[in-house]
C-alpha positions in Angstrom: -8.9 11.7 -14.7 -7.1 12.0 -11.3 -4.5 9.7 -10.5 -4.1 8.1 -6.8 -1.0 6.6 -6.4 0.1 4.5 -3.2 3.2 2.8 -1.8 2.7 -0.4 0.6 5.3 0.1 3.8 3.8 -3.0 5.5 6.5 -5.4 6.3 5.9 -9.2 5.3 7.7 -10.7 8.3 7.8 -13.4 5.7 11.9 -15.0 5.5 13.0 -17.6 3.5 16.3 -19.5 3.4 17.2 -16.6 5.8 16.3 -14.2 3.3 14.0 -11.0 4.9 11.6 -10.5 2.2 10.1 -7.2 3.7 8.0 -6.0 1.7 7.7 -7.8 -1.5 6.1 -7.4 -5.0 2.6 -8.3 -4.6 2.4 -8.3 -1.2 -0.5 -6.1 -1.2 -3.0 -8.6 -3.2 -3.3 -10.5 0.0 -4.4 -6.8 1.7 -7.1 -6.8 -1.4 -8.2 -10.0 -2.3 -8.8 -13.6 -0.3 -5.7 -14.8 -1.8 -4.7 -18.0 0.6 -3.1 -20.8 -1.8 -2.6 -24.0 0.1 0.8 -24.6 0.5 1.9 -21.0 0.2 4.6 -19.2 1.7 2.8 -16.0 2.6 2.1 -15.2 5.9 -1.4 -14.9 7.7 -2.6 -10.8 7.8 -2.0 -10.2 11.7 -5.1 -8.2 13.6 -3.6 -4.6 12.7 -2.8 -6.0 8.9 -6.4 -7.1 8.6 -7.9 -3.8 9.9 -5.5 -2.2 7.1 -6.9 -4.6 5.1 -10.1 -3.5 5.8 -9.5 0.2 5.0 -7.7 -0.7 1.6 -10.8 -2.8 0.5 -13.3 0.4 1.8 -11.0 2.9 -0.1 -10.4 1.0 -3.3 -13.8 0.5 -3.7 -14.5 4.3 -3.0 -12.2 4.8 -5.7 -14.2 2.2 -8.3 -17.7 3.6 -7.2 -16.6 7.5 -7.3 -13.4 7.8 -8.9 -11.9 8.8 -5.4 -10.7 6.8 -2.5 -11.7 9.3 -0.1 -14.6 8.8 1.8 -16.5 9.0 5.6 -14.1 7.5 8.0 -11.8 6.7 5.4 -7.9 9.0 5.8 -8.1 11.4 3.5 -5.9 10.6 0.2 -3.8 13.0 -2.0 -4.3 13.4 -5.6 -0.9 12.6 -7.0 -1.5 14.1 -10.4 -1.4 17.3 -8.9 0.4 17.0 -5.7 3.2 14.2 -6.3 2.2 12.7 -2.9 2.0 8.6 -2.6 -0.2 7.3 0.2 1.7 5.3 2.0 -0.1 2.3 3.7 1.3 0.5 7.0 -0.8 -1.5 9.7 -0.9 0.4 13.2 -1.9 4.1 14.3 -0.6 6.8 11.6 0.2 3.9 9.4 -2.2 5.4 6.2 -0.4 8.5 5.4 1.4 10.6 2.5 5.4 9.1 2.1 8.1 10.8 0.4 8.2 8.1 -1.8 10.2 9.9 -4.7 12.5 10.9 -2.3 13.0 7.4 -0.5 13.4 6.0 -4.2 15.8 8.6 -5.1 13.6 9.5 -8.2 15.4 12.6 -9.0 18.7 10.6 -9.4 16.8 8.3 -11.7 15.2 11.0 -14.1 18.8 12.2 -15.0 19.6 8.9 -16.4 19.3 8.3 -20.5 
């Protein structure tokens, strides 16, 4: 089966106890899914987040219905399997586009480790 793989770049704004929490782990459930808690600390999606939003919902369903996220009007999105290539996903013009993700993680130091 192919393999999409994806890497949110979409900063939170969100700061607590002066902490920056950029872009933090599960962020992107509230780009997928009506998440709002009461009480909760995330921020509201701004206009551009929401029409990112928008395009992650369109493409992840692509990707249920077909097996790919690619679609009419959608940016077009690398197999990783056989490229490497993470999608990386901001809000704004050329937000939705392929990041050097192993190279910004500095995955080849990490695969020399035992």
């Amino acid at each position: 089966a192919d393999v999409f793989a994806y890497e949110l770049l979409e900063d939170s704004g969100l700061v607590v106890g002066g902490f920056p929490f950029g872009v933090f782990h599960n962020w992107d459930l509230e780009f997928l899914f009506d998440t709002s808690v009461p009480g909760s600390q995330n921020p509201d999606l701004t206009p551009a987040q929401a029409a990112l939003s928008a395009t992650m919902v369109r493409q992840w369903g692509r990707f249920a219905a077909t097996g790919s996220p690619d679609g009419r009007g959608l940016p077009r999105w690398p197999e990783h399997g056989r490229t490497g290539v993470v999608q990386g996903l901001a809000a704004g013009e050329g937000g939705i586009a392929p990041t050097p993700s192993a190279d910004t993680h500095h995955c080849d130091f990490w695969s020399t480790l035992p």
